[in-house]
Phi, psi and omega in degrees: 000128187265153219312313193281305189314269175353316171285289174318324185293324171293307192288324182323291175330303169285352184275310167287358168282327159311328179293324198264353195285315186324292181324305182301340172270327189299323211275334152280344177256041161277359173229330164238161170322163186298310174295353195245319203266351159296320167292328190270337183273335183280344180276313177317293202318308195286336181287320177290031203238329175271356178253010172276279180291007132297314164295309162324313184276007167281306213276139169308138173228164172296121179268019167052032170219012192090343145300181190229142167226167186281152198283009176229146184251073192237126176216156173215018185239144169099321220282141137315138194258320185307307187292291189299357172253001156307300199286328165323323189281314183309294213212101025270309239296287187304309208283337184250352157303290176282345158293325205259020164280313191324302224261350161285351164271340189255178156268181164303307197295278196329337210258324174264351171279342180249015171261332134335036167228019179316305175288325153335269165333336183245358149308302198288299188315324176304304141324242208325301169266337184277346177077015185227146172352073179290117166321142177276355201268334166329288226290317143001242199304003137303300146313312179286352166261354171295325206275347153285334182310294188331301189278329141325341203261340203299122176096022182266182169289161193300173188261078179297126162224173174184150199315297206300318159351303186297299191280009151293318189274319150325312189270317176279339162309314186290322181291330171297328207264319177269298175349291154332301187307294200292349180288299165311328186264323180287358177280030179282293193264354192212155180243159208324300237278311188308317215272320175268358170265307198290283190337297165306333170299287175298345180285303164315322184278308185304293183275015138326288243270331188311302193290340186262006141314288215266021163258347188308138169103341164223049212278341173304293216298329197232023193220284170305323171284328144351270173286015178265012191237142216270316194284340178291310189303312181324297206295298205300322181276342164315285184300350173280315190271311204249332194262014170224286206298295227257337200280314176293315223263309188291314179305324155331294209292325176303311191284336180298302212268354150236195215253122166339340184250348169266327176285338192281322181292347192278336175318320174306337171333272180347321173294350202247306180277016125338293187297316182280311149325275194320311196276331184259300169265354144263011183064011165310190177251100203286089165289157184277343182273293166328312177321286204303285210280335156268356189292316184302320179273321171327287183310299147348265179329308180305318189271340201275340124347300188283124178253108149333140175238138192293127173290167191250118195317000000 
């Protein structure tokens, strides 16, 4: 399998482990705030991402040279600091911040229809700052998978907006989108774990500091009970291990090796294994408009992908 199959394959992973994240958050915030299941989910992410690199730099592996390295590769010193504490500021920190203001101002619909529009936005950062070549067929199938999310929302609740709403929603599109970029550029200098350790290090610190601001004074009611209930800890480590540790670390690694306008159309992915969660474990109901808008970012997605392959003499 060659180096790019292996990146797309990677970014796949992490868009469907996202996809499935939606269940685990409705089931966690049926008992506590947005902010407390975030914070709890960004702190588990970080102790296990250090107990990743404490075991890892222990156990010895073969260097295929008759020497032994350690089976994780992890340093942070010496490293040029910007670009990894930029994608730290985008994703988490800014993007789940203004998504989840985006979406108290919004409806669901409005909110996922202007979050689709990511890979758009990261076409444009991809010119203007990566400086690279875009396909018009990219940009084609980029609009056309926003425009399938759009058709997924139709016969949803109404599309409720409202200005600050919108630019909550904006500022996370934007932040989602530089998320691709600052992912490329600091994989210059950093490898997935290091890049999703540092991401989370600040994520953690930051949405702590959020939940324990805005709980004060009820930290029993919406934090310890919280965790004392089996259904949260279930959610929370779903979203703690896999949709942040293993779901960032494959997208890190994905995002090195192709072009910001090819990892960003995969976002949309995450609407279609929504939908298809819902419907097969929570039993909602899969509209004939949900079919037509996942069939179109499939169908998006693929072309916007597709490389010939030269026939063989």
């Amino acid at each position: 399998m060659s180096s790019h199959a292996k990146a797309i394959g990677a970014v796949i992973i992490g868009n469907t482990i996202f996809g499935f994240s939606f269940i685990f958050s409705k089931m966690a915030l049926q008992i506590t705030l947005p902010s407390v299941m975030i914070a709890v989910r960004f702190v588990m992410a970080f102790i296990a991402l250090n107990l990743i690199v404490f075991f890892g730099r222990m156990i010895q592996v073969s260097d295929g040279q008759g020497g032994r390295r350690p089976l994780v590769s992890f340093s942070l010193r010496g490293k040029p600091p910007l670009y990894i504490l930029l994608l730290a500021l985008f994703q988490p920190i800014l993007y789940f911040l203004c998504e989840s203001y985006g979406i108290v101002f919004t409806s669901a619909a409005f909110s996922g229809t202007i979050i689709a529009i990511i890979p758009i936005c990261g076409i444009i950062f991809d010119v203007l700052i990566m400086h690279s070549k875009v396909r018009l067929r990219q940009v084609i199938c980029a609009v056309m998978s926003a425009v399938g999310v759009a058709i997924t929302t139709i016969g949803a609740e109404g599309m409720k907006s409202s200005l600050i709403g919108l630019l909550f929603l904006l500022g996370a599109v934007t932040a989602g989108s530089l998320f691709y970029v600052f992912s490329k550029k600091s994989g210059t200098d950093y490898n997935p774990l290091e890049q999703t350790y540092v991401m989370f290090a600040f994520g953690s610190l930051v949405y702590t500091i959020f939940a324990l601001v805005q709980c004060r004074g009820q930290y029993s009611e919406l934090i310890f009970a919280a965790l004392a209930q089996p259904q949260f800890i279930v959610s929370v480590l779903y979203l703690a291990i896999l949709s942040s540790v293993i779901a960032f670390i494959s997208l890190n690694y994905g995002t090195v090796r192709v072009t910001v306008s090819e990892a960003s159309i995969f976002a949309n992915l995450t609407t279609v294994i929504s939908i298809l969660a819902g419907v097969i474990f929570l039993h909602e109901t899969f509209t004939g408009f949900q079919i037509i808008g996942a069939i179109v970012i499939l169908v998006s997605v693929f072309f916007a992908n597709y490389t010939k392959t030269p026939a063989k003499a």
